[in-house]
N, C-alpha and C positions, 0 to 999 in steps of 0.2 A: 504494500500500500504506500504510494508517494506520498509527502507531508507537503503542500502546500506554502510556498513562502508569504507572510505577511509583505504586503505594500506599504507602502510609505503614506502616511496620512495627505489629500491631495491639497489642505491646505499647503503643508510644508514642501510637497512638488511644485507648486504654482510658484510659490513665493522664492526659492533659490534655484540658482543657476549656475551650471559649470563653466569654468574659462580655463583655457591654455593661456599661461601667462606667457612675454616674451618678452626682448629688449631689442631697441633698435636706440644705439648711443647711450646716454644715462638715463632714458626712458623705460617705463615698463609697460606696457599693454598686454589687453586680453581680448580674446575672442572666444566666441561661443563652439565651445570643443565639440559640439555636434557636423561642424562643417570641419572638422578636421579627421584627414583620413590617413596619413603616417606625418612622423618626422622623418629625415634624414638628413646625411652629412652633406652640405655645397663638394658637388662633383662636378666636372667641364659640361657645360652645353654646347649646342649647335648655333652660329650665330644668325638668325636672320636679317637683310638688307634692310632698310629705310622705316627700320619700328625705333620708336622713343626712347630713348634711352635707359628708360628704366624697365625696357624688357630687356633680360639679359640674352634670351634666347629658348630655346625649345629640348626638353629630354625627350627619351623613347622610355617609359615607364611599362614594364609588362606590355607592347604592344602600344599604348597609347600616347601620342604625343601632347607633351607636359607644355603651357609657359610656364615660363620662370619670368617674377618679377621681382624684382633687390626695391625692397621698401623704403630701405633709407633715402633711392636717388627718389621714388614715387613723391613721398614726405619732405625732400627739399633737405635733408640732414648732411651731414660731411660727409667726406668720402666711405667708400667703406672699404676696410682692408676685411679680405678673406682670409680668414684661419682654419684651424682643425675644430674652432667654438660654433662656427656658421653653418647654421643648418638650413635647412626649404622646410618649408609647410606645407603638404601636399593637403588642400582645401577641396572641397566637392561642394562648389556655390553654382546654385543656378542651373545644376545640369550640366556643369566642366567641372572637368578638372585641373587644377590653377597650381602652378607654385608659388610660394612667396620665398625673397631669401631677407633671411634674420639674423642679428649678430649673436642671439642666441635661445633655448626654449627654458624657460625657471620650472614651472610643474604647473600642475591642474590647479586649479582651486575653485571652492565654494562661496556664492557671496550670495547674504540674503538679498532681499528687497530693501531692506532698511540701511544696507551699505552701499546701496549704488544711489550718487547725487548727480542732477541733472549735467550735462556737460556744460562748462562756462561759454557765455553767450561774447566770448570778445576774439576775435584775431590770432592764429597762433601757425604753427607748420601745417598742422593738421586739420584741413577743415569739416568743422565741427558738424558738417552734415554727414557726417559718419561717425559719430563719435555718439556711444549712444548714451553715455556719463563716466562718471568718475566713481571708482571702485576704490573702496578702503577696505583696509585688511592689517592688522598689527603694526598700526606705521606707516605700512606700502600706500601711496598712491599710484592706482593702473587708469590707462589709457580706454576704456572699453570701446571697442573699434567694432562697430557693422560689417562688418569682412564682406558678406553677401552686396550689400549698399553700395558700397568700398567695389568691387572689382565688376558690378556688374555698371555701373556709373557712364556715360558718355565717353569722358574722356581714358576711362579703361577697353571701352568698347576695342579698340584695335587690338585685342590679344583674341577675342573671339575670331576676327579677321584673318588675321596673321594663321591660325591654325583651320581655319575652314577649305 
C-alpha cells in the first residue's frame, strides 16, 4: 500500500517563490528557477555575423541550437572576463531555449511574498521593466529579473531570428 505525501498548504504555495540567485559584477539577481533548465560551465561558441553584441553566438546542445547571450554586455556592465567561475543558464522562456552567460550561479532560494518590495521607480542599468522587485534575504539584496519579459522583449527579438 503506497502512503500518500502531504502537500504543502496552498496558502504557503501561492505566497513563496523559488529563485536561482546569480551575479553579474557586484550585483546579485534572481530568477524564477522554473524557467531554468541546467547550468553549465562558458565553453566556445559558434560566432554568428551582424547580431548585437551581446549575442555571443550559438551552441549545438543535444541536437538543438542554443543563443548564448553575456548579460553583462545586455545590462551595459564592464567588460566581462571569462573564467573557470562563468557559467550559461540554459533558460526555457517562451518556447526556446536561451542561454544566458553569468559571472556566476550562488544557489536557489526561497523568498516569501513579504520579502519581495516593488522595484524602484528611478533610472539605473537595468530597466526596471523587467525587474519584477527587490528580494531581501539575511542582508542580500537580489535583483529579481522577469527572465521571460527580459528575452522575449523587442529588442531581444533578434536571437529568435538569428536561430530560425
Amino acid at each position: 500500500m503506497s502512503e500518500s505525501i502531504p502537500e504543502k498548504p496552498a496558502a504557503t504555495a501561492a505566497s513563496a517563490n523559488e529563485f536561482l540567485t546569480f551575479t553579474l559584477g557586484k550585483e546579485e539577481y534572481g530568477l524564477d528557477i522554473i524557467k531554468v533548465q541546467e547550468i553549465r560551465g562558458y565553453d566556445a561558441v559558434t560566432t554568428l555575423a551582424n547580431m548585437p553584441d551581446f549575442i555571443k553566438g550559438v551552441i549545438n546542445l543535444r541536437g538543438i541550437i542554443v543563443p548564448i547571450i553575456d548579460m553583462r554586455i545586455k545590462f551595459h556592465l564592464s567588460h566581462a572576463e571569462y573564467n573557470e567561475l562563468t557559467v550559461v543558464i540554459i533558460l526555457n522562456v517562451a518556447h526556446r531555449v536561451i542561454g544566458m552567460v553569468v559571472d556566476g550561479v550562488s544557489d536557489v532560494i526561497t523568498l516569501q511574498a513579504d520579502q519581495i518590495k516593488p522595484a524602484p521607480e528611478f533610472g539605473s542599468t537595468l530597466d526596471t521593466k523587467y525587474v519584477t522587485g527587490i528580494g531581501t534575504l539575511d542582508g542580500r539584496m537580489l535583483i529579481l529579473v522577469d527572465i521571460e519579459k527580459l528575452m522575449t522583449s523587442s529588442d531581444m527579438d533578434l536571437v529568435a531570428k538569428a536561430t530560425v
